[in-house]
C-alpha positions as semicolon CSV with decimal commas, in nm:
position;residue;x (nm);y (nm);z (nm)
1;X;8,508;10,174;12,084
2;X;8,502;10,429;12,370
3;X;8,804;10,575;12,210
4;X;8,746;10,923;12,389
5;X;8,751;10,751;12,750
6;X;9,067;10,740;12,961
7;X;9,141;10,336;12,854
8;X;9,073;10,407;12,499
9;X;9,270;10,709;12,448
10;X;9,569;10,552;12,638
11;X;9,518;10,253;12,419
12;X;9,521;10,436;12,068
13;X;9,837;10,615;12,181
14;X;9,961;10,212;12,264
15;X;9,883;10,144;11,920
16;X;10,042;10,388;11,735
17;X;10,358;10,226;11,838
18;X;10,251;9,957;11,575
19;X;10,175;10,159;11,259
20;X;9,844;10,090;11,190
21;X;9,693;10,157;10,838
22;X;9,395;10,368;11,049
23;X;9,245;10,390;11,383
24;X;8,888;10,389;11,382
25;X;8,799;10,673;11,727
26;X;8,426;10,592;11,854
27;X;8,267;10,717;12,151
28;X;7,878;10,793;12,232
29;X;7,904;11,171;12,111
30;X;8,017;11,363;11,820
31;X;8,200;11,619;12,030
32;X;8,403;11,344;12,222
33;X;8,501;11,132;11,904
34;X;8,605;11,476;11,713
35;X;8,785;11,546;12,030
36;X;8,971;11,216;12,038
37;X;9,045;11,268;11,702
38;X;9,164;11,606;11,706
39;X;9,399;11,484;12,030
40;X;9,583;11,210;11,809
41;X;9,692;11,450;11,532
42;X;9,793;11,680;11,753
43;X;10,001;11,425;11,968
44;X;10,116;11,233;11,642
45;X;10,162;11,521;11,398
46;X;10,383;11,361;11,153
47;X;10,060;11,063;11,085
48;X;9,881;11,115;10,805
49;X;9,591;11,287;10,965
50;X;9,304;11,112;10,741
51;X;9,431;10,776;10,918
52;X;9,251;10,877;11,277
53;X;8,859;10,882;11,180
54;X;8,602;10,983;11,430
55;X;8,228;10,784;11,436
56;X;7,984;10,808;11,735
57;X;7,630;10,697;11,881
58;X;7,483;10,460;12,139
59;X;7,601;10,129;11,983
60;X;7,285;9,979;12,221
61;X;7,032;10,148;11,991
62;X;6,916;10,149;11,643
63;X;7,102;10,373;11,395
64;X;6,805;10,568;11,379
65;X;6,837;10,677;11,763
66;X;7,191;10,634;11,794
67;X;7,248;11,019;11,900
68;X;6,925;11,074;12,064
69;X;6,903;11,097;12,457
70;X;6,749;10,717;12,544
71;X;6,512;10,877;12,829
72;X;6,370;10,979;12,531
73;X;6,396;10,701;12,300
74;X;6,218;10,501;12,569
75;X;5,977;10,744;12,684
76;X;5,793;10,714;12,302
77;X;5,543;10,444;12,286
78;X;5,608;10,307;11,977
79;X;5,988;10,319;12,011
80;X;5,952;10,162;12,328
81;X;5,789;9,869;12,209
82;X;5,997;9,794;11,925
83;X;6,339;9,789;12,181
84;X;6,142;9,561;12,342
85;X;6,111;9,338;12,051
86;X;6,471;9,396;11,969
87;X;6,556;9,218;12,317
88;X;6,341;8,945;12,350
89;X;6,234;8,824;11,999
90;X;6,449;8,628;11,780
91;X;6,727;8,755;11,626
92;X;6,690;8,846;11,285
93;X;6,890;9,014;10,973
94;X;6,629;9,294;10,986
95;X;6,721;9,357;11,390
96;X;7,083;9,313;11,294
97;X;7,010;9,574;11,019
98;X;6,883;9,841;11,250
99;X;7,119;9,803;11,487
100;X;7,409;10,074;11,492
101;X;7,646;9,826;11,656
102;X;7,627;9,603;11,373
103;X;7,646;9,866;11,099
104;X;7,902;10,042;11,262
105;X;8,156;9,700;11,201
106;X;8,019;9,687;10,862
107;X;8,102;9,989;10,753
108;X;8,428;9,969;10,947
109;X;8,557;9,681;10,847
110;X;8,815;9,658;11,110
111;X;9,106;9,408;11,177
112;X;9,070;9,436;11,526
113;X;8,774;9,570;11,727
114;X;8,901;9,700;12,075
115;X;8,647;9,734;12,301
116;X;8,659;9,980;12,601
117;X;8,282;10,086;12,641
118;X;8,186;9,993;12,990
119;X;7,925;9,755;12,901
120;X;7,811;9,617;13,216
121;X;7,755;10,010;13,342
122;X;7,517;10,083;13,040
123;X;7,284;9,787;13,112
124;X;7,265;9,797;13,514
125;X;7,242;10,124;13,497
126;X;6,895;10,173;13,371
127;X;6,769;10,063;13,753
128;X;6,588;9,779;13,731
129;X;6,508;9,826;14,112
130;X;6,377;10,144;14,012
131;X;6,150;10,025;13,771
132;X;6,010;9,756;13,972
133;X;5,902;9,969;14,225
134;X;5,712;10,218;14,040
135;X;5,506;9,884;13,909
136;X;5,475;9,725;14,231
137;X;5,318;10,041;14,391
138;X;5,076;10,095;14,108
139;X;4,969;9,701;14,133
140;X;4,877;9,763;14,510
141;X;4,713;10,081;14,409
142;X;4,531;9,923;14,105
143;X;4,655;10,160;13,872
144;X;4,878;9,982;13,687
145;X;5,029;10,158;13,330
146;X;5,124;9,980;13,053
147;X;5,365;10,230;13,027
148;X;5,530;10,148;13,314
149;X;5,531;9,766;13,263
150;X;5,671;9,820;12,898
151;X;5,967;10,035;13,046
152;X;6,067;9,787;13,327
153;X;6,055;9,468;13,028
154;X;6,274;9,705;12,877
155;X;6,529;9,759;13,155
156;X;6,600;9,373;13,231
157;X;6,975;9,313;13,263
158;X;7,010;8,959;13,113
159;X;6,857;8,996;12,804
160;X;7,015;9,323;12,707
161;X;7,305;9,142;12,769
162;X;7,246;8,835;12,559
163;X;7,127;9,052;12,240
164;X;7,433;9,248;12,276
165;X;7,649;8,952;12,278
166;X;7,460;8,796;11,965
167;X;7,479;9,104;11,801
168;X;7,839;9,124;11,840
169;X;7,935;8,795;11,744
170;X;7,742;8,827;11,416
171;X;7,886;9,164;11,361
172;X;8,258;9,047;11,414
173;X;8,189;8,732;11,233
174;X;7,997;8,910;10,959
175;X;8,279;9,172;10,875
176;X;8,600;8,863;10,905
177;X;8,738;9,090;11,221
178;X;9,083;8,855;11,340
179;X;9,049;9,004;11,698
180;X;8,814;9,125;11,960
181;X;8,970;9,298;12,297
182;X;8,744;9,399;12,543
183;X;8,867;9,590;12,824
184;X;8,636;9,441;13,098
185;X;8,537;9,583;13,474
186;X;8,508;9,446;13,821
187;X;8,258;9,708;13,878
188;X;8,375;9,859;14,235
189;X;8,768;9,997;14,155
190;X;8,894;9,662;14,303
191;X;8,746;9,740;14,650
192;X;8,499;9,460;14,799
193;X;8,115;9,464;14,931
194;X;8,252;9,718;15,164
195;X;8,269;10,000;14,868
196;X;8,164;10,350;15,042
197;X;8,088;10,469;14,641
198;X;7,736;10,472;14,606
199;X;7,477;10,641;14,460
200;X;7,203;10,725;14,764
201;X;7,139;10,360;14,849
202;X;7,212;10,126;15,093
203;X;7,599;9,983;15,156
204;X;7,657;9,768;14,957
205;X;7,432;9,902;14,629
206;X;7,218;9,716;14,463
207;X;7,276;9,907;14,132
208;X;7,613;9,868;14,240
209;X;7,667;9,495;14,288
210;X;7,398;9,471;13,972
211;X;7,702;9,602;13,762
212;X;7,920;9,327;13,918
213;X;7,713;9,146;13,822
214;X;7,648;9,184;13,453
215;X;8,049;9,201;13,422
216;X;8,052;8,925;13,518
217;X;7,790;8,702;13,290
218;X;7,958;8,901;12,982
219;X;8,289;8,742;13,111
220;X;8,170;8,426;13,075
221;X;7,964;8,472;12,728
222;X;8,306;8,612;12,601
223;X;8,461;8,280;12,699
224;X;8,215;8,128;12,575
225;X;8,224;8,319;12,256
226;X;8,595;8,228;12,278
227;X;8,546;7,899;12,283
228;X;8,321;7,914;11,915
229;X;8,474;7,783;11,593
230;X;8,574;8,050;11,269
231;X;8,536;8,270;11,513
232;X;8,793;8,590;11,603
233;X;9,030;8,538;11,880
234;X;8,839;8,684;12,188
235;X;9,024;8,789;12,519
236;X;8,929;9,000;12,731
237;X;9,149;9,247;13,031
238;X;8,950;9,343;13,332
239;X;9,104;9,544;13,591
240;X;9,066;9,557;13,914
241;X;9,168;9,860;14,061
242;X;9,056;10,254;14,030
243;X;9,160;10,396;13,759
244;X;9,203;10,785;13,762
245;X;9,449;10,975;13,590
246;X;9,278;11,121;13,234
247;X;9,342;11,495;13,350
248;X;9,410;11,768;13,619
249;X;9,260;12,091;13,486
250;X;9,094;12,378;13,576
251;X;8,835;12,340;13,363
252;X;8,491;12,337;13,306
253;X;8,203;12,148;13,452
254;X;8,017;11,866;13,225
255;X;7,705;11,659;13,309
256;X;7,547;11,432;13,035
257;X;7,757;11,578;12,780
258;X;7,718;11,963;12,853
259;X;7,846;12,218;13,020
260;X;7,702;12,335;13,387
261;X;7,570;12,759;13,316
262;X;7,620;12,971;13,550
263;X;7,300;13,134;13,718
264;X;7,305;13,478;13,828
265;X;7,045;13,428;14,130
266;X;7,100;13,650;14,451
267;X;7,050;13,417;14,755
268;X;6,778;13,639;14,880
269;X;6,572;13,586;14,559
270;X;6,683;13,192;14,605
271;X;6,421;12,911;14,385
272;X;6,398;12,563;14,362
273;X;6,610;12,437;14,048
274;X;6,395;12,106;13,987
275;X;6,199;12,195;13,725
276;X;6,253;12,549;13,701
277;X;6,301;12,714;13,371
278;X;6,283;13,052;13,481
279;X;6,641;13,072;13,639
280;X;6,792;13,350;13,528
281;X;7,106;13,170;13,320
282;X;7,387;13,374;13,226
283;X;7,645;13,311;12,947
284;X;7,887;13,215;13,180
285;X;7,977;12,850;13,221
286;X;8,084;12,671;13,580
287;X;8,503;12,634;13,613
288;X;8,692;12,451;13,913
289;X;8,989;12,230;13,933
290;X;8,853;11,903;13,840
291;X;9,023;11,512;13,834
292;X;8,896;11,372;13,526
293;X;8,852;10,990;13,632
294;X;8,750;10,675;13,432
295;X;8,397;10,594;13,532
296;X;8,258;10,909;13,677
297;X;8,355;11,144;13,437
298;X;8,496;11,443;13,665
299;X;8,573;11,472;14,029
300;X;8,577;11,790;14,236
301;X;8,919;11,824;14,442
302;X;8,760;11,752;14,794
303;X;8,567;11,460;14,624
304;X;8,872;11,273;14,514
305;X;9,051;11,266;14,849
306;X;8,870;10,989;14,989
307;X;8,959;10,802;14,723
308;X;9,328;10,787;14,863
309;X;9,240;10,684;15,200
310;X;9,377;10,333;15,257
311;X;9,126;10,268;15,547
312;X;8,813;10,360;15,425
């Protein structure tokens, strides 16, 4: 899982050393598990190509939103409230049943389940900080939205974390997998409270240390997990330093999956971009030398030199 990332495609080229029977390439999109794919048989051209097989989706959803966007999985009432009730009831063979996690190591039927999907960035990510903000403000305005309240139940770190965990035990346990390998995080590169690496908030982040934070509970539920009888054999690897060496390219620019247009917009005519569907896109897409890095998808040159400064 997260075959497409730097770990996982280092690790499928690892295993090939072994001569495995077939190597099962997920990642959260189509294009990046056909790419994965299409990588191996290129790089291993004397495999029997049918042995690399590509799946993808959001293993945190159901299988019927597994390729949808999740701002707008959670933005629909009625899907909202039945995540909720995926996190906090108990769990069930019908919740095991929708989720894609679960049918994805059914269907698999793996040996070994290698985990490289950075778990504890997926949860802490949805802001909880964010969330709680917009519903204190509209509780000291007295206009509260249910909305609002259903979103932030729905962004709690813990419980995410616990479902997942349940759901992954049953799955492994469910489908006789002999080993589960998750390749863990520290969440700041190795570097301390004193990480410059933020995202617009204060030093240390909150969203920042949250991530820390929820690596570090799933370390101990996968030692705990460990620890279960007729279960697999759990361990798990989390390094501590940055990782960052995927690809030097000239190449184009992705966000969320897609590629950066061009925009053919004289600076004299200049608009404001938020929001504006008006801009004049042209066919062309945006190119640059880019660092393609483990966690934040792409760096521009002048962004990844501070990254090699030993006194920052």
């Amino acid at each position: 899982m997260g075959g497409w990332g730097l770990v996982g495609s280092a690790i499928c080229r690892e295993l090939m050393k072994h001569n495995p029977a077939r190597i099962i390439v997920s990642s959260l999109r189509k294009t990046e598990a056909e790419d994965a794919v299409a990588q191996l048989r290129k790089e291993f051209p004397t495999a029997d190509p049918n042995m690399f097989v590509a799946r993808w989706g959001n293993i945190f959803a159901r299988v019927a939103w597994k390729d949808m966007d999740w701002v707008d999985v959670v933005s629909n009432p009625q899907w909202r409230w039945e995540i909720i009730n995926d996190i906090y009831n108990e769990l069930t063979d019908e919740i095991l049943n929708e989720s894609y996690f679960y049918s994805l190591i059914q269907e698999s039927q793996p040996d070994v389940v290698i985990d490289c999907i950075n778990t504890a960035t997926a949860i802490a990510y949805q802001d909880i900080y964010k969330a709680v903000n917009s519903v204190r403000a509209e509780i000291q305005n007295n206009t509260l939205k249910v909305a609002d309240v259903e979103k932030l139940m729905a962004s709690v770190y813990i419980p995410q974390l616990i479902r997942h965990i349940q759901i992954l035990y049953r799955g492994l346990c469910d489908a006789n997998v002999k080993v589960y390998l998750k390749i863990g995080t520290s969440g700041t590169g190795g570097m301390g409270l004193n990480i410059p690496y933020t995202h617009s908030e204060e030093r240390p982040s909150r969203v920042l240390l949250a991530k820390s934070a929820v690596a570090g509970a799933q370390t101990l539920l996968l030692y705990l997990m460990a620890r279960t009888p007729n279960g697999p054999l759990v361990k798990e690897i989390k390094p501590t330093a940055a990782i960052a060496w995927k690809k030097i390219a000239f190449d184009k620019v992705v966000r969320r999956g897609k590629p950066i247009q061009l925009v053919d917009m004289p600076l004299e005519n200049a608009k404001k971009s938020m929001g504006n569907s008006n801009l004049p896109i042209t066919m062309e897409l945006l190119k640059q030398m880019i660092i393609s890095v483990l966690y934040s998808s792409i760096l521009a040159r002048m962004e990844f030199f501070p990254a090699q400064n030993l006194k920052q």
